[in-house]
C-alpha positions as CSV (number, residue, x, y, z in Angstrom):
1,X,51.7,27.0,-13.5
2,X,53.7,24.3,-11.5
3,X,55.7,21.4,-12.7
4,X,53.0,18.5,-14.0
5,X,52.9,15.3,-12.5
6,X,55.1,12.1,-13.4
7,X,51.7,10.4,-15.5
8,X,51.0,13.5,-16.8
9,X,54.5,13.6,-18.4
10,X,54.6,10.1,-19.4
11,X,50.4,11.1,-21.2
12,X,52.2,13.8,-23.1
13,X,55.8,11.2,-23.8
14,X,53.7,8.9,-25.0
15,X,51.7,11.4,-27.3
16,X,54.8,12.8,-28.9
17,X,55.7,8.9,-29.5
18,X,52.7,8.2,-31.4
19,X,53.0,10.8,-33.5
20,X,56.7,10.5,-34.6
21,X,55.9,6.7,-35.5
22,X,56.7,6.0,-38.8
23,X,58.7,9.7,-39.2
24,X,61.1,10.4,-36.8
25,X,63.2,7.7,-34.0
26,X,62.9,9.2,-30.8
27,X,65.1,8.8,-28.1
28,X,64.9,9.0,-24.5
29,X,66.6,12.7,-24.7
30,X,64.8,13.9,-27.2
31,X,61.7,13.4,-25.0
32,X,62.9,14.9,-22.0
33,X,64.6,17.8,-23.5
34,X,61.1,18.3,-25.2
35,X,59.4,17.8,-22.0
36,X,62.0,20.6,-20.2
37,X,61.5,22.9,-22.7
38,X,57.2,23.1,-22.5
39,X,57.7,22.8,-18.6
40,X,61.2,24.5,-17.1
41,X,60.0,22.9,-14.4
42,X,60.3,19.7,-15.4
43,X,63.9,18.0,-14.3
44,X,66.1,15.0,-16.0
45,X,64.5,12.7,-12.9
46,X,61.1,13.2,-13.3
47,X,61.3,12.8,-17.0
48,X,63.5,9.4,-16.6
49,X,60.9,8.3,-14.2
50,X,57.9,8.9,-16.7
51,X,59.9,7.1,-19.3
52,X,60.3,4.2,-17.1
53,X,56.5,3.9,-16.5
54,X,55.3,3.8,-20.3
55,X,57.6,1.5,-20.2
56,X,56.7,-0.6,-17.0
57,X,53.4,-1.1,-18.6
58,X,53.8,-1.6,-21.8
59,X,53.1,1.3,-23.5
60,X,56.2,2.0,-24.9
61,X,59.2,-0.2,-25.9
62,X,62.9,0.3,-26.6
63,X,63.8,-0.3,-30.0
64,X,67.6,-0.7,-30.9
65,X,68.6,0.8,-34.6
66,X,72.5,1.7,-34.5
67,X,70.9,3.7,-31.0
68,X,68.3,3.3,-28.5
69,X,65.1,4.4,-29.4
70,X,61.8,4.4,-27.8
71,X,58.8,3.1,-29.6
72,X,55.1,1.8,-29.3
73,X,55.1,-2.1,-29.1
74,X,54.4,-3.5,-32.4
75,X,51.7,-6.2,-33.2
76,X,52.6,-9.0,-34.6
77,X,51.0,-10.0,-37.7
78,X,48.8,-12.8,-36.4
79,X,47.7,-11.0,-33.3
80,X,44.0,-10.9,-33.0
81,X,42.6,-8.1,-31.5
């Protein structure tokens, strides 16, 4: 099995995002060491350049808390959908 590719990494980043919301804050290196662990693979560039297209378009956000953290955007209350 060879190394997947840079949207496939930021489908499965974005995956582990949505279901730490609300539990866990996780960071940038949390991701990737998650990602190098499933996929050996996998290296710090690829997984840098996956978190840099969630957040490119708007999937993801950082979120600052005493750290940098990377989040789904939040709505805002009077957003209509």
């Amino acid at each position: 099995m060879g190394a997947p590719s840079i949207d496939e990494i930021a489908e499965e980043m974005y995956q582990m995002v949505a279901d730490s919301m609300g539990k866990k804050n996780l960071k940038s290196g949390d991701l990737s060491k998650a990602i190098q662990k499933k996929y050996p693979d996998v290296d710090r560039k690829m997984c840098k350049l996956a978190i840099r297209q969630l957040m490119d378009n708007g999937r993801c956000v950082y979120a600052y808390f005493g750290g940098s953290y990377i989040q789904l955007p939040h709505k805002e209350g009077a957003a209509n959908d």
